[in-house]
mmJSON file of the N, C-alpha and C atoms, coordinates in Angstrom:
{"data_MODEL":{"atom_site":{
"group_PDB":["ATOM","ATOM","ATOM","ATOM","ATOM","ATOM","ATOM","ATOM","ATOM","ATOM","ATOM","ATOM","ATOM","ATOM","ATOM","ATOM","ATOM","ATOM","ATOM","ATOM","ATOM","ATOM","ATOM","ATOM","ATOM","ATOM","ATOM","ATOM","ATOM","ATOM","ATOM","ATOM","ATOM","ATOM","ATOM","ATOM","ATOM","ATOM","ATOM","ATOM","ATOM","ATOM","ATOM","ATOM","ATOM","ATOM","ATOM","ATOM","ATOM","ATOM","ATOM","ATOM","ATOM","ATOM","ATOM","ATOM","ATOM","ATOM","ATOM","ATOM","ATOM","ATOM","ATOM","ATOM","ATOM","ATOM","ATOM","ATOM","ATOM","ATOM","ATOM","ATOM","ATOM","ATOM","ATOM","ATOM","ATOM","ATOM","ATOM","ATOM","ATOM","ATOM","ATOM","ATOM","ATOM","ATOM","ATOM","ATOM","ATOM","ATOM","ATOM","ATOM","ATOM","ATOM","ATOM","ATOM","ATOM","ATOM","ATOM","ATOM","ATOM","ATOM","ATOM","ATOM","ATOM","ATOM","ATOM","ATOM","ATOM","ATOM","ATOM","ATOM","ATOM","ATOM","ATOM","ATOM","ATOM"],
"id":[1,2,3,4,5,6,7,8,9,10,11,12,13,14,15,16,17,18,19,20,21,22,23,24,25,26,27,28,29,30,31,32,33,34,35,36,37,38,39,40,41,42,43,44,45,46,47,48,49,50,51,52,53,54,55,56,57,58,59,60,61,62,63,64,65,66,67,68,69,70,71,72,73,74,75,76,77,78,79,80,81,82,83,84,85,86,87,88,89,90,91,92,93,94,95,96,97,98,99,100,101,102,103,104,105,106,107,108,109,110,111,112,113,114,115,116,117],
"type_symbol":["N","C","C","N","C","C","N","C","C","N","C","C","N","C","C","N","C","C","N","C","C","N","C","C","N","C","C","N","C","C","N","C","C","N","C","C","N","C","C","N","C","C","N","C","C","N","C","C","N","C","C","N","C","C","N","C","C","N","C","C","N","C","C","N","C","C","N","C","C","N","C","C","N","C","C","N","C","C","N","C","C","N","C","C","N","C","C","N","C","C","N","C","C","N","C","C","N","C","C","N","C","C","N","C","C","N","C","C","N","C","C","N","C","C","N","C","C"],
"label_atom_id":["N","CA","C","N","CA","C","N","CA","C","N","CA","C","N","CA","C","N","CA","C","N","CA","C","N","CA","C","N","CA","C","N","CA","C","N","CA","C","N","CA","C","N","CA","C","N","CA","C","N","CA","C","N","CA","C","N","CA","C","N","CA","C","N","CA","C","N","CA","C","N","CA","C","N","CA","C","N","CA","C","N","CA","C","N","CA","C","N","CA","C","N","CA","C","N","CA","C","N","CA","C","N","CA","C","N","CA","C","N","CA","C","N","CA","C","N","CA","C","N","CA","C","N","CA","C","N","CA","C","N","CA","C","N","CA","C"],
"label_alt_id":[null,null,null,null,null,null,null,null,null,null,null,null,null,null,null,null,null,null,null,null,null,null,null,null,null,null,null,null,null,null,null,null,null,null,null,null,null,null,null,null,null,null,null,null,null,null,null,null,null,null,null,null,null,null,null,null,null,null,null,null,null,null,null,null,null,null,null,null,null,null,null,null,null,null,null,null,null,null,null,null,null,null,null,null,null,null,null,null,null,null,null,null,null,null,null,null,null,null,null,null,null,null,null,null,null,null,null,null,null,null,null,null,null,null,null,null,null],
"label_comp_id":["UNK","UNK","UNK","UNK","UNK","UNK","UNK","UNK","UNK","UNK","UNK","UNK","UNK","UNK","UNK","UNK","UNK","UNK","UNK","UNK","UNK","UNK","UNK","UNK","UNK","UNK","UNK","UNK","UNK","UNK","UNK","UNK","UNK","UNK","UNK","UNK","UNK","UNK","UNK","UNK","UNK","UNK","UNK","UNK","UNK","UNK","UNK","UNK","UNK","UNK","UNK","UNK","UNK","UNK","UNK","UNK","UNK","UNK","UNK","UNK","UNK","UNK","UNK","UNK","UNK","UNK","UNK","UNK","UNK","UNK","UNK","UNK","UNK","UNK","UNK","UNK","UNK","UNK","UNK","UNK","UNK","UNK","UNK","UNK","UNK","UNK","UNK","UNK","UNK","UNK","UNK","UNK","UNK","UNK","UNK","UNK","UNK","UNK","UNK","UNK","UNK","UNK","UNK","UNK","UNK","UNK","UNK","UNK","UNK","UNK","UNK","UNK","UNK","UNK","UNK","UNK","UNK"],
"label_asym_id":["A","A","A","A","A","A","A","A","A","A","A","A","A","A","A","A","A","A","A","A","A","A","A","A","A","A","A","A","A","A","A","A","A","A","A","A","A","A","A","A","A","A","A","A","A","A","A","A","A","A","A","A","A","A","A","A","A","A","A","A","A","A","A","A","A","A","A","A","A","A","A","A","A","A","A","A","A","A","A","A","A","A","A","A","A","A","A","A","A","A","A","A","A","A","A","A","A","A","A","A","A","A","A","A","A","A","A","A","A","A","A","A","A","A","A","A","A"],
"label_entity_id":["1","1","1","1","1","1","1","1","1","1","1","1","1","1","1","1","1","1","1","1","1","1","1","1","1","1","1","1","1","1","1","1","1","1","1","1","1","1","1","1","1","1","1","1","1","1","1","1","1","1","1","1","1","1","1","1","1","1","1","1","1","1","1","1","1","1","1","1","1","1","1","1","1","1","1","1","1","1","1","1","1","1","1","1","1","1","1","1","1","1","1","1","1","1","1","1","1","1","1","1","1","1","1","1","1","1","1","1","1","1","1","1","1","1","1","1","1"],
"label_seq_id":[1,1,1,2,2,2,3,3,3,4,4,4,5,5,5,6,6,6,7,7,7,8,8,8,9,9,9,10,10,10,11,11,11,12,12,12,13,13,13,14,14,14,15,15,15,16,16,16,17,17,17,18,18,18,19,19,19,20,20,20,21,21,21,22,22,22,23,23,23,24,24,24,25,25,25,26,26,26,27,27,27,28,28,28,29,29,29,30,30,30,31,31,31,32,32,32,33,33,33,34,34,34,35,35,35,36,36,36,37,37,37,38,38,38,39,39,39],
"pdbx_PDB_ins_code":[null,null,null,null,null,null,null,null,null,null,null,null,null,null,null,null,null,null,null,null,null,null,null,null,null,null,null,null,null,null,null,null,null,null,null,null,null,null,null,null,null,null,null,null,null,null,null,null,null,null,null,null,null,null,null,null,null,null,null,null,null,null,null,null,null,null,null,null,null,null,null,null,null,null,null,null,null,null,null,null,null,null,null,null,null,null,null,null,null,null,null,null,null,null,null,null,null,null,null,null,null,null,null,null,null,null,null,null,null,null,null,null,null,null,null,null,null],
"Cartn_x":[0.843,0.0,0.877,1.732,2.88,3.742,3.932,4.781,4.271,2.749,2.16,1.65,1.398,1.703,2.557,3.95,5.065,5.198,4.813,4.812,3.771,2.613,1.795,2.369,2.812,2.937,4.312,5.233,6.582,6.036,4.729,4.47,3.603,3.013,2.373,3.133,4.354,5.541,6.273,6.13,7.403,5.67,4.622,3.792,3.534,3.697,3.618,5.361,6.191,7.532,6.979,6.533,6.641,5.506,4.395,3.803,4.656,4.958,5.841,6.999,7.441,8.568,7.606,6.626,6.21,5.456,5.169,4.708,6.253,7.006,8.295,8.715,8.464,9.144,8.188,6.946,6.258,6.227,6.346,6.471,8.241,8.838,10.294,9.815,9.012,8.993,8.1,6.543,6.289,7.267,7.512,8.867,9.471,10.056,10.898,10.077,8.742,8.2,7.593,7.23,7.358,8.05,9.537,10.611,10.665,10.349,10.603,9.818,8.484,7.623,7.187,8.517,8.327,9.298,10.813,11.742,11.043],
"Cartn_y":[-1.204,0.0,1.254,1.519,2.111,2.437,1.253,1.286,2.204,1.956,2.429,3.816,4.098,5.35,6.281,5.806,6.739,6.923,5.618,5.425,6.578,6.969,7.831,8.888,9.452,10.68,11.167,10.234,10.172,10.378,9.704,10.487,12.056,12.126,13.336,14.488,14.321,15.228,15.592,14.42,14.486,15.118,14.991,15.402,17.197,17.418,18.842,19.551,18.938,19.693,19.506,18.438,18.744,19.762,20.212,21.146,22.61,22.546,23.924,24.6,22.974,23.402,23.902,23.13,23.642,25.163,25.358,26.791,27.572,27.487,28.322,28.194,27.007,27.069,28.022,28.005,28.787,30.005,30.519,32.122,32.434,31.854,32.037,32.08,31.293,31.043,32.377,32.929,34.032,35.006,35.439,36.582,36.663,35.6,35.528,36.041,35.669,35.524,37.458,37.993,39.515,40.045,39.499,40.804,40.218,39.127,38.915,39.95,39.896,40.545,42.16,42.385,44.019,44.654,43.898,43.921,44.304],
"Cartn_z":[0.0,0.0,0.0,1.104,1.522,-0.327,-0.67,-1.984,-3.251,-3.486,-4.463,-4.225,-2.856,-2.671,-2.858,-2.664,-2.972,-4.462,-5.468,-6.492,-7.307,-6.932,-7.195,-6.993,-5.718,-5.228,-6.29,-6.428,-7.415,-8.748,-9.365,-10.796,-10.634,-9.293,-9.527,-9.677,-8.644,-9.154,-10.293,-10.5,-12.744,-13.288,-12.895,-14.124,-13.385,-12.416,-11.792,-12.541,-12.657,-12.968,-14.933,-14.687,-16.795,-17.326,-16.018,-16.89,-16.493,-15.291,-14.643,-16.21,-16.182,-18.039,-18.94,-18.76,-20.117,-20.171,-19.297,-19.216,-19.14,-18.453,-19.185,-20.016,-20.924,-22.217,-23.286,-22.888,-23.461,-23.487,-22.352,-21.595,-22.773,-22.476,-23.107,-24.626,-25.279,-26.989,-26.893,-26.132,-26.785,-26.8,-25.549,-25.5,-26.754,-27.503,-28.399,-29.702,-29.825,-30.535,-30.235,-29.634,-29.311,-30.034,-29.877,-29.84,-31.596,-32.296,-33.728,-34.556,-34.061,-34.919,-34.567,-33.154,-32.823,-33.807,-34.24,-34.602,-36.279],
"occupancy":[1.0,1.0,1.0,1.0,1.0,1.0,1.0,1.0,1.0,1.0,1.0,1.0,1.0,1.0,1.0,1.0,1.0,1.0,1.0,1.0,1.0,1.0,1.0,1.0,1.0,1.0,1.0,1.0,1.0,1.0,1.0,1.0,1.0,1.0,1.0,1.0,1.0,1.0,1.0,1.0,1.0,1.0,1.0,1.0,1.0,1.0,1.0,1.0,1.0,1.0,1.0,1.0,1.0,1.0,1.0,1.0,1.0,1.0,1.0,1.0,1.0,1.0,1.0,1.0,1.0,1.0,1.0,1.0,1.0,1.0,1.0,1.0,1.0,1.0,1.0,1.0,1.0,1.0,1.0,1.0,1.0,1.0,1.0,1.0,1.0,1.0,1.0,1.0,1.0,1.0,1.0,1.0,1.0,1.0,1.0,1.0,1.0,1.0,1.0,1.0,1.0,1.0,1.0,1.0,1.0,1.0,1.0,1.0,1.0,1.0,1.0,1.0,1.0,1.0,1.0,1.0,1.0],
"B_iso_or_equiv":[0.0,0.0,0.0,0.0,0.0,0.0,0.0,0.0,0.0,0.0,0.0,0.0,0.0,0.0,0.0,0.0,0.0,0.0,0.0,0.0,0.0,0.0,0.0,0.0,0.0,0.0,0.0,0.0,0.0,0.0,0.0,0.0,0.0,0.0,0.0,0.0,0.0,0.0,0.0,0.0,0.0,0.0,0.0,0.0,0.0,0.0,0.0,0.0,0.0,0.0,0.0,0.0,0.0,0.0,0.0,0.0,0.0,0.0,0.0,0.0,0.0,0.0,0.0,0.0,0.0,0.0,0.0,0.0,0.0,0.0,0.0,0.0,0.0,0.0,0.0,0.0,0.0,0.0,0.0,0.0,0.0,0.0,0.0,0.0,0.0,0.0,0.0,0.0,0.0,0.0,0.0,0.0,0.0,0.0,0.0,0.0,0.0,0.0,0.0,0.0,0.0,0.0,0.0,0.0,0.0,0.0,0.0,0.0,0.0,0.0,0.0,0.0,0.0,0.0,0.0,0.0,0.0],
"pdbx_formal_charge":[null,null,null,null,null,null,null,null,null,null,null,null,null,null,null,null,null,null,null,null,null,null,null,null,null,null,null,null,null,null,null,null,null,null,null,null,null,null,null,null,null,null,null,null,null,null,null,null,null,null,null,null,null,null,null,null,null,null,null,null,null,null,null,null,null,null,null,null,null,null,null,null,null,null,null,null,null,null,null,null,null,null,null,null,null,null,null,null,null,null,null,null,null,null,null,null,null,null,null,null,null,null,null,null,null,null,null,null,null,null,null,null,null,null,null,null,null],
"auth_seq_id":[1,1,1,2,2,2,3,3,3,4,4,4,5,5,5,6,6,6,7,7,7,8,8,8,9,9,9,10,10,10,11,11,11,12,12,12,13,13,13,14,14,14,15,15,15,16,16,16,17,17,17,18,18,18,19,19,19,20,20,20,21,21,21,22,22,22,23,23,23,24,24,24,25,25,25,26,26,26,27,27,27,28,28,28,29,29,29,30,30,30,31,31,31,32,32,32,33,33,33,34,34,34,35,35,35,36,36,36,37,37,37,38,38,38,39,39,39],
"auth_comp_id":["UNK","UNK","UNK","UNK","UNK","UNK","UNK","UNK","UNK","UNK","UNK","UNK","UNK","UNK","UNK","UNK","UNK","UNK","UNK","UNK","UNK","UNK","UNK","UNK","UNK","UNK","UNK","UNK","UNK","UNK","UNK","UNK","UNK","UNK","UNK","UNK","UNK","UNK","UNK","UNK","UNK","UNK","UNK","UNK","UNK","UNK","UNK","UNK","UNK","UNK","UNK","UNK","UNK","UNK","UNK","UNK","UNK","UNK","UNK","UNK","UNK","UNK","UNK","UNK","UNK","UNK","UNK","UNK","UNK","UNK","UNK","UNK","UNK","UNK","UNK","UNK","UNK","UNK","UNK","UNK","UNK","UNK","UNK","UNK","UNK","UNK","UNK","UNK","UNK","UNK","UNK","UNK","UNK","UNK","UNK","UNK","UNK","UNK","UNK","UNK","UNK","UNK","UNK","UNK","UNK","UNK","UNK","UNK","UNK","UNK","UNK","UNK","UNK","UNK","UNK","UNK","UNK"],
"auth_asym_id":["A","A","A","A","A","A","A","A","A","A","A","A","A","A","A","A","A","A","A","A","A","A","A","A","A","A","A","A","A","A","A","A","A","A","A","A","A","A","A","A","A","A","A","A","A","A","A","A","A","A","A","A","A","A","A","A","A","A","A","A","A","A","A","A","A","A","A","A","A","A","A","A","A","A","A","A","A","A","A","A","A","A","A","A","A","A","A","A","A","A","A","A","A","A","A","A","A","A","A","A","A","A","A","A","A","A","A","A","A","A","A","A","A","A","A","A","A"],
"auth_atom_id":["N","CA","C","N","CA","C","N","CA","C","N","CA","C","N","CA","C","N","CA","C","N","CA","C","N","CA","C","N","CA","C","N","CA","C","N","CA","C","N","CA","C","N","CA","C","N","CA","C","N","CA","C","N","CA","C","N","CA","C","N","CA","C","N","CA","C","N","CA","C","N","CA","C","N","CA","C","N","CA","C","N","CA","C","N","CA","C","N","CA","C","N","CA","C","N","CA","C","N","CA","C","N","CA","C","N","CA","C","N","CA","C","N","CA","C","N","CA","C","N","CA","C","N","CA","C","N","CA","C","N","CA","C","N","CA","C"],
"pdbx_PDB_model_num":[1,1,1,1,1,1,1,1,1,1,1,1,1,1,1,1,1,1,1,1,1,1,1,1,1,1,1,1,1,1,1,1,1,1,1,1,1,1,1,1,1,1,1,1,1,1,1,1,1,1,1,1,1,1,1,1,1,1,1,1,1,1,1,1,1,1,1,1,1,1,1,1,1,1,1,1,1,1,1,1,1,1,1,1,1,1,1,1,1,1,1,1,1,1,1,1,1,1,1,1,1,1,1,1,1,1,1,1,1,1,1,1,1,1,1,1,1]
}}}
């Protein structure tokens, strides 16, 4: 019980850090995408 718990709590984390990236990778691509088409 103990096991599959940690096992859960261990993917809820990698899936909380892969959206955290992905919203900075996004925030970073508009920025970029700003300064292309201010330019």
């Amino acid at each position: 019980m103990f096991e599959t718990l940690a096992k859960f709590i261990q993917k809820t984390v990698q899936a909380a850090r892969a959206v955290v990236a992905g919203q900075a990778s996004r925030k970073r691509m508009n920025k970029e995408m700003i300064k292309i088409s201010c330019s």
